[in-house]
N, C-alpha and C positions, 0 to 999 in steps of 0.2 A: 785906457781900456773902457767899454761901453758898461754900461751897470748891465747886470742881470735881470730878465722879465719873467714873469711868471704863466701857465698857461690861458691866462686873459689878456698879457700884453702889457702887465701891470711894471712898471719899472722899477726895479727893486737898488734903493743902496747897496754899497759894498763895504765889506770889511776894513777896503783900505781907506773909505772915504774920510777925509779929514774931518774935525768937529764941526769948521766954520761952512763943512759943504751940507751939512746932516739935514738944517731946515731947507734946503732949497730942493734937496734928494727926495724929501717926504713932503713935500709941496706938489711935486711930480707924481708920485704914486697915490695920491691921493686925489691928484685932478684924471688920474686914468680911471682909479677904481669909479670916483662918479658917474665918466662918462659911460664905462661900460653897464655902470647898475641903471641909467636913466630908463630902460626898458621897463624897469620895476615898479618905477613911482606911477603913483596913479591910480585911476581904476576907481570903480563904484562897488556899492554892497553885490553881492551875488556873482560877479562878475569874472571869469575865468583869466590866467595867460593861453595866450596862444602863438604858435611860432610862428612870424611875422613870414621870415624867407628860412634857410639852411644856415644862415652865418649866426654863429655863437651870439648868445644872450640878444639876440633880437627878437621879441617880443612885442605882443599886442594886447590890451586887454578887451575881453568882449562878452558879449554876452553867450548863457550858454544854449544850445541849439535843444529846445525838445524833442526833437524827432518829428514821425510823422504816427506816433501810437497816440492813439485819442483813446482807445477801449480796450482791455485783455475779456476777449470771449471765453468762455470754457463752457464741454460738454463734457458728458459721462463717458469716461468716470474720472474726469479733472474735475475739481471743484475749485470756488474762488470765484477770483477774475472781479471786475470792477471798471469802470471809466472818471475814478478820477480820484485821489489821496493815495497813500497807501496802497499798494494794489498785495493781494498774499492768494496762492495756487496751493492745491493741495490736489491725491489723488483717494478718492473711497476705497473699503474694502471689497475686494470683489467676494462673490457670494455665488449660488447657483441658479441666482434670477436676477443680479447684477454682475459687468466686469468691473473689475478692480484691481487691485493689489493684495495678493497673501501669500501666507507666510512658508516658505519650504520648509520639506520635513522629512526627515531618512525613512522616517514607517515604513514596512510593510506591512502594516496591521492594524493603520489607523482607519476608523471609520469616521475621518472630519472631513467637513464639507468646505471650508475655510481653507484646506492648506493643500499645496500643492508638491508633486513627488520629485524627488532632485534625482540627478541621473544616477548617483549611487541608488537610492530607491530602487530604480522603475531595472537596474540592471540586476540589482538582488531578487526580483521578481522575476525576472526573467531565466535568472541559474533555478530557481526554484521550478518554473513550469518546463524548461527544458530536460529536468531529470524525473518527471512523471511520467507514470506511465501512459501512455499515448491511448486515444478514444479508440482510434481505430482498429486497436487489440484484439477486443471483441466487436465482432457481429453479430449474433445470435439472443436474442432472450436465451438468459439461463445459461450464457456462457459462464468460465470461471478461468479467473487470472492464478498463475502461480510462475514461480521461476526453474528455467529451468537450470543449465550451467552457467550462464551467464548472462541472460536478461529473461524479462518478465515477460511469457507467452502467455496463448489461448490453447484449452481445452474446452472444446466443444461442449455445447447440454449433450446429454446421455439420451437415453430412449425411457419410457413407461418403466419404473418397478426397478429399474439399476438402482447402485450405490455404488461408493465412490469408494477407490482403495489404491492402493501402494502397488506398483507394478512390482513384479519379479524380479527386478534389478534394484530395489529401493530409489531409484531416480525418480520419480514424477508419477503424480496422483495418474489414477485411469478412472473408468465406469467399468463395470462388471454385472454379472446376473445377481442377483441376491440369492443367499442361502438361508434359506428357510430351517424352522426347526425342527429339531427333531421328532417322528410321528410314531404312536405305536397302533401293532397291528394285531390282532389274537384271532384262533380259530380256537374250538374246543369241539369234540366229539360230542354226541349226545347220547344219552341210557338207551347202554344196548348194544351200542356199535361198537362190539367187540373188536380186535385186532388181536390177529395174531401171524407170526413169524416160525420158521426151523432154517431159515437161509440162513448159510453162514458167509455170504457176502454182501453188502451193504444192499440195502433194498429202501426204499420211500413206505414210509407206513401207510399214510392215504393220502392220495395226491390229488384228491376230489374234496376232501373235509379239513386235511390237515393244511393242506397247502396254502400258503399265504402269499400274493403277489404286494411286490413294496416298490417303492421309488425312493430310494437312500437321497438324504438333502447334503450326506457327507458321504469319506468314504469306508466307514465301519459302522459294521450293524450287529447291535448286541441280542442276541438271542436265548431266549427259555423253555426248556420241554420240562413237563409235568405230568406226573401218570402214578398211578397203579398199579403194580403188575400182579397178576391174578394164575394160578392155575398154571403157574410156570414150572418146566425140568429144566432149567439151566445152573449153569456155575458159575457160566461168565460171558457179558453181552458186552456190545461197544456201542453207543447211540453219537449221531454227530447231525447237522446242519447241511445241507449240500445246497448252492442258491441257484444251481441249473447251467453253472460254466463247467463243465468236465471236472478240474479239480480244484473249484474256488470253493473249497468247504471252511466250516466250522473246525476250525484243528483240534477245538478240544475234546479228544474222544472221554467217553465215561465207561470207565469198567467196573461192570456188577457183579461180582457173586454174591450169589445166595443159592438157597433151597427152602420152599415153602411156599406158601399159597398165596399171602398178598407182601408186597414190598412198596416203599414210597419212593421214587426215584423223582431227581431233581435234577436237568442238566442246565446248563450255562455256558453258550459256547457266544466267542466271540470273532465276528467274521472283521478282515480289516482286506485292502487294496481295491473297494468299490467304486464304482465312477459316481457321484452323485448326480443325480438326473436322470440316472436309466434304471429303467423296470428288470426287477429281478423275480424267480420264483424259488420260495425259500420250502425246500421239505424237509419232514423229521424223517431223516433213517435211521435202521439198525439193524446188527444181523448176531446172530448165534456165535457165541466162542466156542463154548463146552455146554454141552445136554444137546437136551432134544426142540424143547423147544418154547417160545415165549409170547407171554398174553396182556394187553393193555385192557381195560376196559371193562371191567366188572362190574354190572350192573348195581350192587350192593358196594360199589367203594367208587372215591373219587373220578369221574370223568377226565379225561387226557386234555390237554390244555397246552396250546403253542400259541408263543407269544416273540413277537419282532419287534425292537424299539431301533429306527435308523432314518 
């Protein structure tokens, strides 16, 4: 049986080989292993292997090959370079009046000049400005943004003198006319200008002195009659407010008895369902219950006095 080789060819003893074959066995493998290492020996300082052809352990030794780099150039923003030792590259930092290299960064909030935004960044900024309200919302100087059921609309500027208020519905601001406060208004009789009545159905006492034109800023208007009464026969009068609509009067009538010569009477009527904004004319009437008949205006007492606050 032939002895066993190894993957170099190397021919190996055997187990069965007898003692007196053992030098001559290893005399064999030992003239293979030289031959195949003779590739090996040799060579100079520096000097590489190299593979002669494809067949196992055939080698060359030689020198090694520089290439054809004589110089590593570099521009900005490489740094380095060199033409001869050592050669070492590097790149700068860039900056906003150099490129270079820097450093990424999640912000959205940073104000560095140095670092650059990573696509998480640049996409969180971007959910941000996609759920703003949009420029072109308003047009207008003196527009105003609000919401309404479900996104943020425009309400136009108003006109001169409006303000801003809660519509009828509570859903969403408006403009309106503004309301003004409230104004008062007084006439008074002057010494002399007697008045006197015997109607016993309502009648204007004087609709030239007493009568007061008003423009309500709301829709009630409080009112006051003040008088004297002089030289009176009655028992009992009713005084009230009429403001010139058929029956938008004063409700609160005033019933006087008396008998005698002067009396201080004091009325207070409160008118309500006015339109604010429209001109009204407000008179003091009254008329006879019981007697004959009744007098305001007595030259020697108090003067008659009507007064509108609305």
């Amino acid at each position: 049986m032939s002895n066993p080789t190894t993957p170099f060819s190397w021919q190996m003893p055997t187990s069965t080989d007898l003692v007196t074959n053992l030098p001559a066995d290893f005399e064999v493998f030992g003239q293979a292993v030289a031959t195949s290492m003779a590739d090996l020996l040799g060579g100079t300082t520096g000097q590489v292997l190299s593979k002669t052809t494809n067949t196992d352990m055939d080698f060359t030794w030689v020198s090694p090959n520089p290439g054809d780099i004589t110089a590593v150039n570099v521009t900005s923003p490489i740094t380095g370079g060199g033409t001869s030792g050592d050669v070492t590259i590097g790149i700068q930092a860039g900056s906003t009046t150099q490129s270079g290299a820097v450093q990424l960064t999640d912000s959205t909030s940073s104000t560095s000049t140095t670092t650059a935004a990573t696509p998480n960044a640049v996409k969180t900024s971007y959910d941000l400005a996609a759920a703003a309200i949009a420029k072109s919302t308003v047009t207008t100087a003196g527009d105003i943004i609000y919401r309404n059921a479900t996104v943020p609309t425009r309400l136009g500027i108003g006109t001169a003198g409006q303000v801003l208020k809660v519509n009828s519905g509570a859903t969403a601001p408006e403009w309106a006319t503004a309301v003004t406060g409230a104004s008062a208004y007084g006439k008074t009789l002057s010494a002399g200008a007697n008045k006197s009545t015997t109607s016993t159905s309502y009648v204007a006492i004087d609709t030239t002195n007493l009568r007061i034109a008003a423009t309500p800023s709301g829709t009630t208007a409080v009112c006051y009659m003040q008088a004297q009464t002089s030289n009176s026969s009655v028992s009992n009068s009713d005084w009230r407010v009429n403001c010139g609509s058929g029956t938008t009067y004063g409700f609160q009538s005033y019933n006087s008895s008396y008998m005698g010569t002067v009396v201080f009477t004091t009325v207070i009527s409160v008118i309500t369902g006015l339109t604010a904004g429209t001109s009204y004319n407000f008179d003091w009437e009254w008329k006879v219950n019981a007697g004959t008949s009744l007098m305001i205006g007595d030259t020697a007492v108090t003067y008659p006095r009507f007064t509108v606050v609305c």
